[in-house]
Every structure is written in C-alpha cells, then in structure tokens.
N, C-alpha and C positions, 0 to 999 in steps of 0.2 A: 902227211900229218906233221904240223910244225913242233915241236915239246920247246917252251920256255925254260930256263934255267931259272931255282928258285933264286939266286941271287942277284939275278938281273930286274927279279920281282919289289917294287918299294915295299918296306916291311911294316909299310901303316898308309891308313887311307881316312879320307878327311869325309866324313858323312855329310858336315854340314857347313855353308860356308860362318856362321856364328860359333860353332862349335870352338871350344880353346883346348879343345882332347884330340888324340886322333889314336885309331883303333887299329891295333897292332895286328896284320891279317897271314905273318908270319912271325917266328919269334926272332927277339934282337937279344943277340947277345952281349955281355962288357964286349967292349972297345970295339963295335961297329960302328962304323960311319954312316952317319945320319944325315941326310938333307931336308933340314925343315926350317920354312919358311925364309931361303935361300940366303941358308948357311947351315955349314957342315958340323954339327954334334958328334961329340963320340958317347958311345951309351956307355954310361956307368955303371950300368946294372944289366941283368937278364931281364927280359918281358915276354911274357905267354901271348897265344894265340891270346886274342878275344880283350886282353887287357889294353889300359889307357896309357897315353905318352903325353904329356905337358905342349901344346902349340906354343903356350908361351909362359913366361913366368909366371907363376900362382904363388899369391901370397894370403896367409891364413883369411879366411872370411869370403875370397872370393867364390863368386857359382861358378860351378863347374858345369857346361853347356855339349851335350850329348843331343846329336838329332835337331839341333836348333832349340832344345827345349833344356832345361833348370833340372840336373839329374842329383844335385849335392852340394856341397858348400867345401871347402877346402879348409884343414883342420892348421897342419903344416904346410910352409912354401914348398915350393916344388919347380925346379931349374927348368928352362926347355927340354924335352929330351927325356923327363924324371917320371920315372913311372907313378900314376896314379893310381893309387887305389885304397883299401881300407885303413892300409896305415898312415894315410894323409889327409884323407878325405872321410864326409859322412853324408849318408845320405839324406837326399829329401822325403823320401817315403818310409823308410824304416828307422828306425836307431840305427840298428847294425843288424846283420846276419850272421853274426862270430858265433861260435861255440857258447861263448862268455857271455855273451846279448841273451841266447838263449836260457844260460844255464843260470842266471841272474834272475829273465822273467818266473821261472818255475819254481824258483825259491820266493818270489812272492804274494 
C-alpha cells in the first residue's frame, strides 16, 4: 500500500473550470507556498479545510463562482491567494448566517 504525504498534497482544488474560488482540501497556513494559476503565492493568512482561496483578484461587486454557478458577490477585494469568505463576501441566497444576521432577524 502506497501512503501520500500530506504535503506533497495541492492544499486546493478547482471544482470548476469558471470557478474564480478554489476549495481548500487541506489547510494553508501563513507563509505557505502556493501554486495558483502558475505563479507561486505565499499565504498570508491561515485557511480551513472546506474554505475558499481567491483564483484571481476580487474586487468588491464581483460574483464569486463556486461549481460553475453564482454562490455570492464579493463585499471587499481580495489578492490571489486571499481567503474568501464572510468577511469579504455575501451571499446570494441568504444575508448572512452570523450570529448577528440571526440575532438581528429575532429582534424583528
């Protein structure tokens, strides 16, 4: 049986070729090196399992394209490389899912 080494593993994978996210399938830590879209990034931040990485630069208004399909709009820009998620971006389906989204609706 062969065993992979997790660091020989890309730490994102591109679901779709429209997609301008790509889905972190292990976590990146600061100052890992990144190969996307053939040039080397260094992460500036940590990124979780599961969470979005910028394919290219996002500047506020743009859709953000998951699975080939419109998952959000982009609030603040966001470098190659820059983690996406609810502090930059909103969704197209809900407001938000924060604490605050909800604790806002119940007060209404």
């Amino acid at each position: 049986m062969t065993e992979s080494k997790t660091a020989d593993i890309s730490p994102f994978i591109l679901l779709h070729a429209d997609d301008n996210v790509l889905l972190c399938r292990r976590p990146v830590r600061t100052g890992d090196i990144l190969a996307i879209e053939g040039s080397e990034i260094v992460a500036r931040e940590g990124v979780d399992v599961g969470h979005k990485l910028a394919r290219y630069n996002l500047q506020p208004g743009d859709t953000v394209r998951k699975y080939g399909a419109p998952i959000g709009a982009m609030t603040r820009a966001a470098s190659v490389g820059a983690h996406v998620h609810l502090h930059n971006m909103k969704s197209n389906y809900i407001a938000s899912h924060t604490r605050q989204a909800v604790s806002d609706e119940v007060k209404k």
